[in-house]
N, C-alpha and C positions, 0 to 999 in steps of 0.2 A: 865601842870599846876599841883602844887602839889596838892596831896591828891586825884586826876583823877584815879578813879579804871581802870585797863588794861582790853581792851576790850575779850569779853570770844571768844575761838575759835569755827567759826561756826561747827555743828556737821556736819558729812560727814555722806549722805542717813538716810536713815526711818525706824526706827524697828516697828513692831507692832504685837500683839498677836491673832492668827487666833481661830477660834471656839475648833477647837481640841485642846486648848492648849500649840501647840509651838510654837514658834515666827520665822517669816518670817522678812528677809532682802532686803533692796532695795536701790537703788544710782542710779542717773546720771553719765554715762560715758564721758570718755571726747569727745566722738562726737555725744554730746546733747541726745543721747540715754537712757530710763530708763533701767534698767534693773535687775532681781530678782536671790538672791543665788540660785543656783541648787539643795540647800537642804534646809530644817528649822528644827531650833534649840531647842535645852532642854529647853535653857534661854534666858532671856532678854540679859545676859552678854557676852553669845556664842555669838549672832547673832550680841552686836556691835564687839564683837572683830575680828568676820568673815569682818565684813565693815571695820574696821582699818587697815587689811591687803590688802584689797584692794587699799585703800586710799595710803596704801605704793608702793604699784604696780605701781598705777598711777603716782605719785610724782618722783618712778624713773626709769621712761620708759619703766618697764615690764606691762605693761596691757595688755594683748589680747583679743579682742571680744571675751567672752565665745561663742558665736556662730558660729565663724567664722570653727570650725572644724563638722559642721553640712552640710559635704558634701559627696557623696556619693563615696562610693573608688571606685566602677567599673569604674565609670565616668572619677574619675581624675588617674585611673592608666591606662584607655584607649587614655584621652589626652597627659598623662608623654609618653606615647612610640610614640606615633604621632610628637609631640614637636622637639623631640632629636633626628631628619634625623638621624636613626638605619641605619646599612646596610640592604638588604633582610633577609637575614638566620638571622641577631641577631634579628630583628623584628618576625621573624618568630618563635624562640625560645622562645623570650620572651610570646609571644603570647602562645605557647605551656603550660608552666609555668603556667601565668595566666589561663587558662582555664582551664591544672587538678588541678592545685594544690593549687592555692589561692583563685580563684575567689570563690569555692563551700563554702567556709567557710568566706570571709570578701568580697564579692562582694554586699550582699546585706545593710552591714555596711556605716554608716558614719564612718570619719577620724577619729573620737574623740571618737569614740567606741570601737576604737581598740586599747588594752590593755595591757600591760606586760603580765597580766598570761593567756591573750587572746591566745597570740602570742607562749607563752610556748605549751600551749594544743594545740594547730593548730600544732606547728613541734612537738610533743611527737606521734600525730597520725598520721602522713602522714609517719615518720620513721616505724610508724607499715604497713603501707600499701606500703611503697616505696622504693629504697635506698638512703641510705646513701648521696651520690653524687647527683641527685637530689632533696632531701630534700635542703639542700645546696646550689644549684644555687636558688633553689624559695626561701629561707630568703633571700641571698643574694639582691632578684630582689625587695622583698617586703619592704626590709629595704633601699632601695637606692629610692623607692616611697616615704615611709614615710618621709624618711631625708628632700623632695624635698617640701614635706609638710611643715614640719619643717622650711624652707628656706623661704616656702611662707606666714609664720604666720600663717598658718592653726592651726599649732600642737604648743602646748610649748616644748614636747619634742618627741623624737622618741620612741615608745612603742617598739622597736625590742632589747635590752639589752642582748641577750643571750650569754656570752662570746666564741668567735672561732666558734659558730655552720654555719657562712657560710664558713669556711675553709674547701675545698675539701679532703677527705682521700681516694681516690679509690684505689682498689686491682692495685696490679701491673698487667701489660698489660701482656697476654701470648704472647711471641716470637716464632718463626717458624724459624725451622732450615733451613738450604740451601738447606737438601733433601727434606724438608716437603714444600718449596714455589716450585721447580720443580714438585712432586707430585700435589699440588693446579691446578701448569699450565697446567701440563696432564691432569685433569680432568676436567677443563673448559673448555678443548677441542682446538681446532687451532685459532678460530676466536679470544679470549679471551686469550689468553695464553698470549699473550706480554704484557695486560694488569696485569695481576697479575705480571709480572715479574721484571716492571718497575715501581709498587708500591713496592715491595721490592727493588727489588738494585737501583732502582733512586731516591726511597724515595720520590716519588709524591702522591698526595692528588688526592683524586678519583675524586673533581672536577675541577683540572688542567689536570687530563688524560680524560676528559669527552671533554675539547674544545682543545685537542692539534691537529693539521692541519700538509698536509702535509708541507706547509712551514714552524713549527716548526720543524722538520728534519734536520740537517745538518750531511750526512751521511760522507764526507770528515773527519769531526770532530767528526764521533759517539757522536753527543750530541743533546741536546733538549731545545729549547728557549719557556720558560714559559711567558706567556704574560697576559694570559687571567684565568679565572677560570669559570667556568658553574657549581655552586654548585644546586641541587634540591632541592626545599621547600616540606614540609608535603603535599602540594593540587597538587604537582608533575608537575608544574611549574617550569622551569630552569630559573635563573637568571644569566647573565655573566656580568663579570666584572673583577675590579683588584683581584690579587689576596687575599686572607687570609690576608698574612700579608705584610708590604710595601719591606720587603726583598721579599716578593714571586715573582716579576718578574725575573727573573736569569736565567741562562744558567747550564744546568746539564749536565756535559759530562759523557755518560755512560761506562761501562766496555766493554770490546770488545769485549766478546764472545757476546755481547747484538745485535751486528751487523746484521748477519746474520738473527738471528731472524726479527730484524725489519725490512730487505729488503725483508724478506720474508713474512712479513705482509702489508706491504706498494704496493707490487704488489698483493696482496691475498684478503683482508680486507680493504683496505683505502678507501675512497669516492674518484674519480677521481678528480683531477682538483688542483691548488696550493692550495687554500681552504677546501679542500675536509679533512672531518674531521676522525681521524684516526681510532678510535673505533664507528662503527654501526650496530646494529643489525641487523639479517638474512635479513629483509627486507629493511635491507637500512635505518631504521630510527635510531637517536640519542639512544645509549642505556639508558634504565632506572633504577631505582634505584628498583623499585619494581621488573623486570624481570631479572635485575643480580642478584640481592639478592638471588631469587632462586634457580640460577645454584649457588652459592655460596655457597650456605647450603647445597645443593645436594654435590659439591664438597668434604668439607669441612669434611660432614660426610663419605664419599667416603675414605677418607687420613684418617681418625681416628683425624683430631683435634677438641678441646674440642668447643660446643656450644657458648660460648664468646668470640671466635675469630676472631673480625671481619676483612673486608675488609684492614681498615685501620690503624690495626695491623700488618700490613706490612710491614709499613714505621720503624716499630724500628728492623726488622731485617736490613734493609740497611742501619739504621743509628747505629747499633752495629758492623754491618763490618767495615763501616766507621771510626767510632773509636777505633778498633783493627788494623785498620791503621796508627795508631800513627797520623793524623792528627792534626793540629793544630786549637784549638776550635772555631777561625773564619773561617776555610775553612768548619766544619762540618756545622753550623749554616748557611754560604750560600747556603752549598748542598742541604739543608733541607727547606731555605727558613724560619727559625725563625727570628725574628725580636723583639727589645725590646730597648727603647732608649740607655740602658746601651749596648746592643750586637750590635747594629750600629756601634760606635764605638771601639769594636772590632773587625768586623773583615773585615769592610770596604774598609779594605784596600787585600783583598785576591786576590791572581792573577789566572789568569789563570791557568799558570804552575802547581800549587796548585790543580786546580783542576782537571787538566786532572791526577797528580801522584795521588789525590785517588782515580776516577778511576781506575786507572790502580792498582791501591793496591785491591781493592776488586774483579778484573777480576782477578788477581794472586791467591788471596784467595779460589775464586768459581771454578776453576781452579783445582787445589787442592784438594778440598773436594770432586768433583769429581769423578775425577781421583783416587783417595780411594776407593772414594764407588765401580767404575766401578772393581776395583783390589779386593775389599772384594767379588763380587758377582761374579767373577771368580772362585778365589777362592774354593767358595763355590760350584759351579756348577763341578768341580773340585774334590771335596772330594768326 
């Protein structure tokens, strides 16, 4: 009808002026909810313009319950790792993680407490107290909680922003020459020696050599069928399973002169019986992570090598043979047992033949080196 003034638009929530002077905002959410700004304002004009931005929120389907990140982090980073069937060991590390290094500082936090420069000052001190590579993995763990927040409308955004800081930069791993892993196996003594031998040249992980059996043996083939892995947890618990990674079941043919040794430990050292498992301590029980560690370091420091060399620092001397073998980069990544969807197919397709020639390339080598050494210490003995 003309001259019908247009009806005024109704105002969106409630301003009003508190005793102290500054004005407090208020609106119905859209699930019937009141609910109050988390702050109050200078003016009348802040406080509507704080409601106007809301009103735009809602209108285009960014609202979040401001309360909804009023949850407590220990809680929901203890159900984010329960949720996500981890294997043992990543559950186990995560766990590790959280306990030194996040929980002490955002465990008593809710979700929405935690803040960019929160998150800055949390890694600026743990680098003082930690390395590097640890700092690292716990952003990493903390920033993949938050996201999950994120995903769940808990958070609007992820407070972990630090560009690269969960990108690992560890020192290069120290390498162990050919003399310095025979030395190691001398001084762990007969029981243990084939163990450190075949973490070197066969580039086995300490908890694939913890469940190898005598039915892993095929001594016609000097080689070793990986099946299984028995990695141990922090509360010294063994868990078996597949192995590491989905390449890690495989067949390792080892170098020849590896033979003898192992017939000589198979009749010496083995638990009896086709299941009878290869490596057990004096008493017959499964060896441990705490009680080799020790002859390790005794060793270790025995040979002159340096304190952070560990156990399975091993594996990159035989896989540096391996590739002074000229091998081709999917016969090393089976020997090794890495896995990566791009390196499946790569090297998927590797043969046997393949594997037994680098074997036999790094038995040539060790060989070799040897035979040097034994000619240099002639020699010497000599002069």
């Amino acid at each position: 009808m003309a001259g019908r003034k247009p009806q005024r638009r109704r105002e969106f929530g409630t301003t009003r002026k508190l005793p102290s002077g500054r004005w407090q905002a208020r609106y119905i959410g859209p699930d019937g909810q009141r609910y109050t700004a988390p702050e109050t304002f200078e003016t009348k004009s802040e406080a509507q313009e704080w409601l106007n931005l809301t009103r735009a929120d809602i209108e285009r389907d960014h609202w979040r319950d401001p309360d909804a990140g009023a949850v407590n982090f220990e809680e929901y980073a203890r159900r984010w790792t329960t949720e996500r069937g981890l294997a043992p060991t990543t559950l186990d590390r995560y766990d590790g993680l959280l306990r030194l290094h996040i929980l002490p500082t955002f465990g008593g936090k809710d979700l929405d407490a935690i803040t960019p420069p929160a998150v800055r000052t949390w890694r600026a001190d743990r680098l003082k107290a930690t390395g590097a590579t640890t700092v690292a993995k716990s952003y990493r763990l903390l920033k993949a909680i938050l996201q999950t927040a994120v995903d769940d409308e808990l958070l609007r955004t992820n407070p972990c922003r630090i560009k690269g800081a969960g990108k690992e930069e560890a020192d290069e791993r120290p390498t162990a020459t050919i003399a310095q892993v025979f030395d190691l196996a001398d001084a762990m003594g007969p029981r243990w020696r084939l163990m450190v031998l075949l973490g070197a040249f066969a580039s086995l992980r300490p908890e694939e050599l913890a469940e190898l059996r005598r039915h892993s043996v095929d001594l016609d083939e000097c080689s070793l069928r990986i099946t299984l892995a028995s990695p141990e947890l922090t509360n010294g618990k063994r868990v078996t399973g597949d192995p590491k990674t989905r390449a890690g079941k495989r067949t390792v043919y080892l170098p020849d002169f590896l033979l003898p040794e192992l017939r000589r430990h198979l009749r010496w050292f083995a638990e009896k019986g086709p299941d009878g498992l290869l490596f057990v301590g004096e008493k017959g029980a499964p060896f441990r992570r705490s009680t080799f560690g020790r002859k390790w370091r005794k060793a270790r420091a025995k040979v002159g090598m340096p304190d952070n060399f560990r156990f399975y620092d091993l594996r990159h001397t035989g896989n540096t043979l391996a590739a002074d073998t000229g091998a081709k980069l999917k016969d090393l990544m089976v020997r090794a047992g890495h896995s990566s969807e791009r390196a499946q197919l790569i090297y998927q397709h590797s043969t046997v033949r393949h594997q037994r020639k680098l074997a036999q390339g790094i038995d040539a080598e060790v060989r070799q080196e040897r035979h040097e050494s034994a000619a240099d210490r002639r020699r010497g003995a000599e002069a």
